[in-house]
C-alpha positions as CSV (number, residue, x, y, z in Angstrom):
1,X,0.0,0.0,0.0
2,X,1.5,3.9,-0.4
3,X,1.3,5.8,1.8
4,X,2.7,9.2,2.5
5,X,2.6,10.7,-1.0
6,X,1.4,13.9,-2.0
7,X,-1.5,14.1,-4.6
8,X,-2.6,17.1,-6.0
9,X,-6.2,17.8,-8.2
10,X,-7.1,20.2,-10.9
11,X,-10.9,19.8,-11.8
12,X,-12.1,20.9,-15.0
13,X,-16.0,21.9,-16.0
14,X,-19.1,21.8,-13.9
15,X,-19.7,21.7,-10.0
16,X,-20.7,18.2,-10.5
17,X,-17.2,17.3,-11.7
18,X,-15.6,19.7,-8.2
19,X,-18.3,17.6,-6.1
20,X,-16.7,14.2,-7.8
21,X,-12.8,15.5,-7.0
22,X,-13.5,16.4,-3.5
23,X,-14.6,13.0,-3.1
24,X,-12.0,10.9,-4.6
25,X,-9.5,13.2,-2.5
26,X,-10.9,12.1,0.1
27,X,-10.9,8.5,-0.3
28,X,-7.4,9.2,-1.4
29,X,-6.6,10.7,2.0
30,X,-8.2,7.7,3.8
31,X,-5.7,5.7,2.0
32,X,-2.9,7.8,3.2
33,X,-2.4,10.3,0.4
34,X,-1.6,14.3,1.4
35,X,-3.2,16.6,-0.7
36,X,-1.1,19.6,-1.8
37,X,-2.3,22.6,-4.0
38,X,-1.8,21.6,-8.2
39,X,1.1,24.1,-8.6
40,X,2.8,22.5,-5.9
41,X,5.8,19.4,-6.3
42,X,3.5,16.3,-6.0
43,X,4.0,13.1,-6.3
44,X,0.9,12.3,-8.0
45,X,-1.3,14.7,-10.2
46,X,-5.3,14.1,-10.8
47,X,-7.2,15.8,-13.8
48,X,-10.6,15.4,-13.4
49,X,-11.4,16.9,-17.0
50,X,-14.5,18.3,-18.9
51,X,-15.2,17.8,-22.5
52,X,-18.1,20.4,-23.5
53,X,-15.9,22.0,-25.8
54,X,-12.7,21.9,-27.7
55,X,-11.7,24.4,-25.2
56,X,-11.6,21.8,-22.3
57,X,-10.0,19.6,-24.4
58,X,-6.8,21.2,-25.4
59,X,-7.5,22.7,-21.4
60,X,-6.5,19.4,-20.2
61,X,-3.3,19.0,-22.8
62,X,-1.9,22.3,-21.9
63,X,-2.6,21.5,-17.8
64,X,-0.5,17.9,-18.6
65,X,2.5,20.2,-19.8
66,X,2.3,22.3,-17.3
67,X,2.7,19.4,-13.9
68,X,5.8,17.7,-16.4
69,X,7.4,21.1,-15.5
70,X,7.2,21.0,-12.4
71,X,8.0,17.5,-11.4
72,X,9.1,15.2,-14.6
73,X,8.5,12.3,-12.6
74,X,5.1,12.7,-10.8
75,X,2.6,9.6,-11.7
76,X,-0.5,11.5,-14.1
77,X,-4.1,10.7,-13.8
78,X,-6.6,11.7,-16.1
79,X,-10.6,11.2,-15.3
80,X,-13.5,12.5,-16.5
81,X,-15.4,13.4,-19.1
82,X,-12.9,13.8,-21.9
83,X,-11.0,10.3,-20.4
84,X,-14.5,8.4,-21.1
85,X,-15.3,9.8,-24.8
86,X,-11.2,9.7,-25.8
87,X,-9.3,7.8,-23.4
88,X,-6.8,6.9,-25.9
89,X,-6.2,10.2,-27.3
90,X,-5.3,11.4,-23.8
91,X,-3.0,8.3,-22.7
92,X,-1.1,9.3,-26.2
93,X,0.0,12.4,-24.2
94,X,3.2,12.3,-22.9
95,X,3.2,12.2,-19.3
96,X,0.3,10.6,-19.1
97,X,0.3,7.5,-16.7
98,X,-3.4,6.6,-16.3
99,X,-6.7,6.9,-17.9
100,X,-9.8,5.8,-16.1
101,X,-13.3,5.7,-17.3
102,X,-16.9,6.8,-15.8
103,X,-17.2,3.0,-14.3
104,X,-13.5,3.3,-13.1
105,X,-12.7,6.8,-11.8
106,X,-14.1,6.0,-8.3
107,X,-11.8,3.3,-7.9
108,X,-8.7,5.4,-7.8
109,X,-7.5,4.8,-4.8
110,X,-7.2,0.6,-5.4
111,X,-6.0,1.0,-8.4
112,X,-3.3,3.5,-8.1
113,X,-0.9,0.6,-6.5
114,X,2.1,1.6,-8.3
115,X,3.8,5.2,-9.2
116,X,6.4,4.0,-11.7
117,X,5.5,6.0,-14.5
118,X,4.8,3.9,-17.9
119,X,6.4,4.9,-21.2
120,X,3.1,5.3,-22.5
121,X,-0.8,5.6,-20.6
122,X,-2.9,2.8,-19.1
123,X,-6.1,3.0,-20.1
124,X,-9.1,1.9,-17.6
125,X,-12.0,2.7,-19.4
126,X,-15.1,0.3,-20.5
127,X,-18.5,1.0,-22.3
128,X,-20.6,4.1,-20.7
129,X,-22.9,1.6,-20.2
130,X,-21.0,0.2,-17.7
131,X,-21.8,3.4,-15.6
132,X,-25.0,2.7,-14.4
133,X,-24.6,3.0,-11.1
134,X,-24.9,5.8,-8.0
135,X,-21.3,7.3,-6.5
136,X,-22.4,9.9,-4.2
137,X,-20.0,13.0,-3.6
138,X,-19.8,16.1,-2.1
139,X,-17.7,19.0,-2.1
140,X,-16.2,20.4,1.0
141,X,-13.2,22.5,2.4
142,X,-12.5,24.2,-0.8
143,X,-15.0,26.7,-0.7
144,X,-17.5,28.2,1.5
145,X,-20.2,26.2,-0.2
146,X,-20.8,22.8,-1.2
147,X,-21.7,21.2,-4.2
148,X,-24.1,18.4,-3.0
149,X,-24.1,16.0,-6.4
150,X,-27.6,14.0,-6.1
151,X,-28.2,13.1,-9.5
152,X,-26.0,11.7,-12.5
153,X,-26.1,10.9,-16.3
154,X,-29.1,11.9,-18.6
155,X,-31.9,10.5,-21.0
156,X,-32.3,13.7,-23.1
157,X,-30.6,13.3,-26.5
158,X,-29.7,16.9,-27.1
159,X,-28.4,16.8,-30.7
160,X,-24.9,19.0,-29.7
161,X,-24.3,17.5,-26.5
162,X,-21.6,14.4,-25.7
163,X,-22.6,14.1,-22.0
164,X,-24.9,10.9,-22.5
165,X,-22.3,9.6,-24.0
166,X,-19.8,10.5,-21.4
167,X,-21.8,9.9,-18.2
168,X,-24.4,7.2,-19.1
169,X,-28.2,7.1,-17.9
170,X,-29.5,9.5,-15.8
171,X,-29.6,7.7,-12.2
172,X,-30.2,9.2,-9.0
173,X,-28.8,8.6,-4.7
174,X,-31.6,7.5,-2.5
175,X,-33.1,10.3,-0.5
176,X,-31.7,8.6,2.8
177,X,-28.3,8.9,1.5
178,X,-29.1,13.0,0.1
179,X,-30.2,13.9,3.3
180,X,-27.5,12.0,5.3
181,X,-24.8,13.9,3.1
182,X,-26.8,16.9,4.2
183,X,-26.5,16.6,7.5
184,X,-22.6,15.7,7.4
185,X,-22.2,18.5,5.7
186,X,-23.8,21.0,8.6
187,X,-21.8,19.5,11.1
188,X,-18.3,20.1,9.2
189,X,-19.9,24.0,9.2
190,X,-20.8,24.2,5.7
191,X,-23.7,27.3,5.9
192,X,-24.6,26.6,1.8
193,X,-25.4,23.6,-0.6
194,X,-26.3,23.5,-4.3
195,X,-27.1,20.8,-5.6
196,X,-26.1,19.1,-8.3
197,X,-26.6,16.8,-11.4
198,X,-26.1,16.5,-15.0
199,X,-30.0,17.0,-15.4
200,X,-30.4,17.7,-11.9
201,X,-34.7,18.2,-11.9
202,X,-34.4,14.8,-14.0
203,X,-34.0,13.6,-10.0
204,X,-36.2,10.2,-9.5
205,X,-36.5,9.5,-12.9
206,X,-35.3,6.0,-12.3
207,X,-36.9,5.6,-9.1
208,X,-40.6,5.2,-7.7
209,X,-40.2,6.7,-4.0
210,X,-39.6,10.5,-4.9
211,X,-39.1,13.1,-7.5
212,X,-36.9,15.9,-7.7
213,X,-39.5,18.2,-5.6
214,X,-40.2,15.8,-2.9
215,X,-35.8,16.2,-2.3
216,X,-36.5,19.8,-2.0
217,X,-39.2,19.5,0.3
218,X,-36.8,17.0,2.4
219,X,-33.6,19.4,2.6
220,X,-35.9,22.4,3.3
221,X,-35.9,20.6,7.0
222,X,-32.3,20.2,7.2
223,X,-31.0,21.9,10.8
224,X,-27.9,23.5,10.3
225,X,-27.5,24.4,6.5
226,X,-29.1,28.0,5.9
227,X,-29.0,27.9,2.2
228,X,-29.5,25.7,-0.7
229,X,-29.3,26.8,-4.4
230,X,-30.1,24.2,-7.3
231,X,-27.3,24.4,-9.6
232,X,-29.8,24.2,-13.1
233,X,-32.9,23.0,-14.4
234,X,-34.2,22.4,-17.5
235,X,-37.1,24.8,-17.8
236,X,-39.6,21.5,-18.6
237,X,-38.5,20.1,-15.1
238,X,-39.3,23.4,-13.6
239,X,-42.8,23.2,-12.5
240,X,-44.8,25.7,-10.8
241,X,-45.1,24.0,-7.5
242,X,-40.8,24.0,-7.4
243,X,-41.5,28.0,-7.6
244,X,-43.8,28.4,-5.7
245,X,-42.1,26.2,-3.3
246,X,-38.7,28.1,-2.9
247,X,-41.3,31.5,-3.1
248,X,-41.8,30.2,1.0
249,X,-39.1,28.0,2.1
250,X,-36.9,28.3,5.1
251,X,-34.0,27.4,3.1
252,X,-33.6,27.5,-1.0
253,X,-32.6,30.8,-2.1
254,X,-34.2,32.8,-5.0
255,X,-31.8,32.0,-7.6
256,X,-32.9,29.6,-10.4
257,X,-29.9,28.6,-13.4
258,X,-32.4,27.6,-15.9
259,X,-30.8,26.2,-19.1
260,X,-32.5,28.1,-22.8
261,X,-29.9,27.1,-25.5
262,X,-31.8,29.3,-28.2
263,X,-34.6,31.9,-28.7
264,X,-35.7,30.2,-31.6
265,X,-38.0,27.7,-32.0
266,X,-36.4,26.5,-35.1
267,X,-33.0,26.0,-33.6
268,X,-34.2,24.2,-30.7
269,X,-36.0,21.7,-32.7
270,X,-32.6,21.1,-34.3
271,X,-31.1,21.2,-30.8
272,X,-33.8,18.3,-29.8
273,X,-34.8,20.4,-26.8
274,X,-37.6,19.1,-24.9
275,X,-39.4,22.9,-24.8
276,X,-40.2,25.8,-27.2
277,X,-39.6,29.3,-26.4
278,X,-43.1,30.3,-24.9
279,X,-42.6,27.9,-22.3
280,X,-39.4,29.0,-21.3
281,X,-40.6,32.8,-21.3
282,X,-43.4,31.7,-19.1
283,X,-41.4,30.0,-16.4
284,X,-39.5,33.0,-15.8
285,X,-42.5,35.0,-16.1
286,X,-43.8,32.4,-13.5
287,X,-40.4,32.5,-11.2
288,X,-40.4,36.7,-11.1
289,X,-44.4,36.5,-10.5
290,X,-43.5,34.5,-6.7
291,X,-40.4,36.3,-6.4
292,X,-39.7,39.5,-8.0
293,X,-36.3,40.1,-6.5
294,X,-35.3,36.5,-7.9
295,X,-31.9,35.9,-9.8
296,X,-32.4,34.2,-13.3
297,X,-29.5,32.5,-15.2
298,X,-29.6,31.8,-18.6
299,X,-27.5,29.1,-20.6
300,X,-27.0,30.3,-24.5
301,X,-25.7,28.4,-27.4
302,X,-24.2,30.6,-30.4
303,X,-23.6,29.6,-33.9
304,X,-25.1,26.2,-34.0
305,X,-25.5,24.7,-37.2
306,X,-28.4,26.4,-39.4
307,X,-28.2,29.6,-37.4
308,X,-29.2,32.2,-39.8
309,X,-28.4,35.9,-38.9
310,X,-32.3,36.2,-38.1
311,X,-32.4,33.0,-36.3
312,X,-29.8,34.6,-33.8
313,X,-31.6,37.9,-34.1
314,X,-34.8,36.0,-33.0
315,X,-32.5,34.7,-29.5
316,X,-30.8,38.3,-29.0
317,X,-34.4,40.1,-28.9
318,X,-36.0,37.1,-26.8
319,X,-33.5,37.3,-24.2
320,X,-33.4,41.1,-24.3
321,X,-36.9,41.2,-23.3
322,X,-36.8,38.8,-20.9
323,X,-36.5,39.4,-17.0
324,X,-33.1,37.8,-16.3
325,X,-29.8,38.7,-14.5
326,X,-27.4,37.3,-16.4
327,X,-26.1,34.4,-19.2
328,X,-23.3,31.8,-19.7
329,X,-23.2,32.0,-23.6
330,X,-21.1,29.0,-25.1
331,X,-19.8,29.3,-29.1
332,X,-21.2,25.9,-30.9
333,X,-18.4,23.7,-31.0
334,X,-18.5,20.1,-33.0
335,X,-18.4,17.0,-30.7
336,X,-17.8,14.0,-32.6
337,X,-20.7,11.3,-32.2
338,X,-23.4,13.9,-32.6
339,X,-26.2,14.6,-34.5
340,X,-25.3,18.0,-35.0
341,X,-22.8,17.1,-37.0
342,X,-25.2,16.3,-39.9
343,X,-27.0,19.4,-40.0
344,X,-25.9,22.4,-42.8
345,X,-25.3,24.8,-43.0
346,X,-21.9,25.2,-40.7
347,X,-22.2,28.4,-39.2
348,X,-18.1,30.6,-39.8
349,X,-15.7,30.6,-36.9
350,X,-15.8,34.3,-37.0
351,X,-19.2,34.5,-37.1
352,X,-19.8,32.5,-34.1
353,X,-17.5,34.5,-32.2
354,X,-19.5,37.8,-33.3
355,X,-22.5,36.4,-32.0
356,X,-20.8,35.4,-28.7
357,X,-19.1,38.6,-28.4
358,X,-23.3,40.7,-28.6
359,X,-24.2,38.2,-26.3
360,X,-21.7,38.6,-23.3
361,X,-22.0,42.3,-23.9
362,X,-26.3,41.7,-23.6
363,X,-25.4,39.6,-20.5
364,X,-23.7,42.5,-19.1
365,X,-26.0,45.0,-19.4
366,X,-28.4,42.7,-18.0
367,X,-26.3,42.0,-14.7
368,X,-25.5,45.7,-13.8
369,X,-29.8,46.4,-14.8
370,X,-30.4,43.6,-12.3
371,X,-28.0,44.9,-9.6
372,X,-28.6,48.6,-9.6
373,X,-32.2,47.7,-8.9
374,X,-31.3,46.8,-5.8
375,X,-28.5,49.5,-4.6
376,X,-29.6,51.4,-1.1
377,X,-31.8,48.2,-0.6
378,X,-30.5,45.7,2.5
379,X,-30.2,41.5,1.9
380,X,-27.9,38.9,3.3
381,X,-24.4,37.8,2.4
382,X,-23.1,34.9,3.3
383,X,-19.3,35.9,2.8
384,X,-16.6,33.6,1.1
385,X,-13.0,32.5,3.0
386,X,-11.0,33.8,0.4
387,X,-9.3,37.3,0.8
388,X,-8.5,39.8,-1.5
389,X,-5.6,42.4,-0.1
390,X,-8.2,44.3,2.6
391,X,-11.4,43.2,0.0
392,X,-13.9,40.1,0.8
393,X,-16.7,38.9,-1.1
394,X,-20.1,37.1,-0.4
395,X,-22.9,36.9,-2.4
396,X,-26.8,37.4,-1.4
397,X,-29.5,35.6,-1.3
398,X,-29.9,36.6,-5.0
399,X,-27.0,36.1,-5.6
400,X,-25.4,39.5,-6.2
401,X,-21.8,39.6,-5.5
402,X,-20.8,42.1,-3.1
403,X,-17.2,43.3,-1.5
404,X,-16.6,44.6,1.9
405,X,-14.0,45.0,3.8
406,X,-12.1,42.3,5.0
407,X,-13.1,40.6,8.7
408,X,-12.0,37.5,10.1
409,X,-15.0,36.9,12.3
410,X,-17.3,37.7,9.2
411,X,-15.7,34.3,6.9
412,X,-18.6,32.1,6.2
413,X,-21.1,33.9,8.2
414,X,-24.2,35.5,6.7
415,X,-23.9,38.8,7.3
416,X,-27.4,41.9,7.0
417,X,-25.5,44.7,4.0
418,X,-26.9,47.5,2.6
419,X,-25.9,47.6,-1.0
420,X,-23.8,50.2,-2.6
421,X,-22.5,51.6,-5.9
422,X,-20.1,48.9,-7.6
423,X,-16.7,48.6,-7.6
424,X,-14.5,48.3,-10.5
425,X,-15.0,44.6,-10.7
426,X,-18.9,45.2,-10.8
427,X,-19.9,43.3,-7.7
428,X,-21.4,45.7,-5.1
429,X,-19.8,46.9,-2.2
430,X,-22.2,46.4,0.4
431,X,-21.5,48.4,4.2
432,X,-22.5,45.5,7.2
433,X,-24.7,46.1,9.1
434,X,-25.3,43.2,11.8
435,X,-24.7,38.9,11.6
436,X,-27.7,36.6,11.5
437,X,-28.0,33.1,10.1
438,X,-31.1,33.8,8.3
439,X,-32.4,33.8,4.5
């Protein structure tokens, strides 16, 4: 068995992959490993990658090069989405030692037996069908919240998207075991969990016992955690009594992530999305009717194949006119082994990146319009650990970022602020006005 080595992770992508690193580390420390920060001199090196985009993927080649400089010798491990969908690609890289799989990435720490490093990778990695079971995982220590995964794989057959493929069926933990990681988590002081999935309402799916609302209901009674945030949901998942729910609950805070893709209906037949655009306008017509002062997220796809300049006209002017705070807008970028890649016409580099570039700049607008509605006014903050010279942040309820100054005694507490002009970052600074662990 080793023992006293360091190991050191750099997590790639979603919060469901930081939940999924946190717990591997951990199972690694049970087994005698001592985790060090990525830049440091390690022994051992643990990429938990993403493969959304091209981006991620050439992400994780530059982050190989990058641990070869600073030890030649440490033992590489790359899991994942991109190890599942091109495991042999990535053991091709040199320094790569190890490649494991969906089935086989939670079974690091008996695997890992031996740090001589092989002249080329290992690959551990079977069908995606071999996935189909529950790991649960949980994020802690990193942060000042926690990422609380309840939910993996998915059903939907979104024609852009490699994640099925990746991460199997959608399958979900039993509520006993949500609500027991719940607990643990209050007792190691964590004030905040969002939870987490790859189609995270798609909770229960594959079960008879509950659904994705009756969880809610459940954690809403959990002593000890003030907040919860769910991390997305598809706007066909997100029914009226979810809003109404978190409208009046102790504990989930008014801040929905809800997925939109495209504005046009046209598109998002091609996408193979399970909704049309009136429905989506009408859940967050729905959401702002039970809580006005409620955060909105949008996810945006640019430049997907077919996407005339009136088709993308047709998303800018949607979104414009719709309620929201703010958007994570993604360029289309070809996956292999998806149906998108049949579809024509192939929409320029250049143009893409246009289209991306009026988006971001929308989004903006849209996040200051959505804060400055609610400067002079007074929320809670729960603020983070991290320090910033004599700065720290938090965010609301809502989840507006705000700065004060530095305080020890105010790390991870949930602190009353008045709201103020921004700063040069654009999160408000925010003048405290008194602790109190409530919403």
């Amino acid at each position: 068995m080793i023992t006293d080595k360091k190991i050191a992770y750099h997590t790639l992508g979603c919060k469901l992959n930081f939940s999924e690193t946190s717990a591997i580390a951990r199972k690694m420390q049970e087994r005698g490993f001592h985790t060090v920060e990525f830049d440091q001199f390690s022994d051992v090196y643990v990429i938990n990658t993403c493969s959304v985009t091209e981006q991620a993927d050439a992400k994780c080649r530059n982050i190989v090069r990058k641990v070869m400089k600073i030890n030649p010798d440490a033992y590489v491990v790359v899991i994942g989405c991109y190890a599942q969908l091109k495991p042999k690609e990535i053991a091709s890289i040199k320094g790569v030692d190890l490649v494991l799989g969906a089935a086989e990435k939670f079974k690091l720490p008996e695997i890992i037996t031996d740090l001589t490093k092989n002249p080329c990778g290992q690959v551990l990695a079977s069908e995606v069908s071999n996935a189909n079971f529950f790991v649960d995982a949980y994020s802690v220590g990193d942060r000042t919240r926690s990422f609380l995964k309840i939910q993996d794989g998915c059903d939907y057959k979104c024609s852009y998207c490699t994640i099925p493929l990746a991460r199997g069926k959608s399958r979900s933990d039993t509520p006993d075991n949500i609500l027991k990681n719940a607990r643990d988590l209050a007792e190691k002081g964590v004030k905040e969990i969002v939870l987490t999935g790859v189609n995270t309402g798609d909770y229960g799916s594959d079960r008879t016992d509950k659904d994705f609302y009756d969880i809610v209901q459940m954690l809403d009674e959990v002593e000890g955690i003030e907040r919860f945030r769910i991390s997305s949901i598809e706007p066909n998942l997100l029914t009226d009594e979810i809003i109404e729910f978190v409208a009046k609950s102790k504990r989930f805070m008014p801040h929905f992530h809800i997925p939109l893709q495209s504005g046009s209906n046209k598109i998002l037949g091609l996408m193979q999305r399970r909704y049309q655009r009136e429905l989506y306008k009408d859940r967050v017509e729905k959401v702002k009717q039970e809580m006005p002062h409620a955060c909105i997220g949008v996810d945006v796809i640019v430049g997907f194949p077919s996407e005339s300049e009136a088709d993308f006209l047709e998303t800018y002017n949607f979104i414009r006119d719709l309620d929201i705070s703010y958007m994570h807008v993604f360029t289309y970028s070809e996956r292999q082994n998806t149906k998108a890649l049949d579809i024509e016409p192939v929409v320029p580099m250049p143009v893409r990146n246009e289209r991306n570039l009026m988006l971001r700049n929308l989004s903006e607008k849209k996040k200051q319009a959505f804060y400055d509605t609610f400067i002079g006014t007074e929320r809670f903050a729960l603020m983070e650990q991290e320090q910033h010279g004599d700065i720290m942040h938090g965010f609301t309820d809502n989840y507006i970022k705000i700065s004060i100054p530095y305080d020890a005694e105010m790390v991870n507490q949930i602190v009353r602020v008045q709201l103020q002009e921004p700063d040069l970052e654009g999160n408000l600074t925010a003048l405290p006005i008194v602790c109190a662990a409530s919403k």
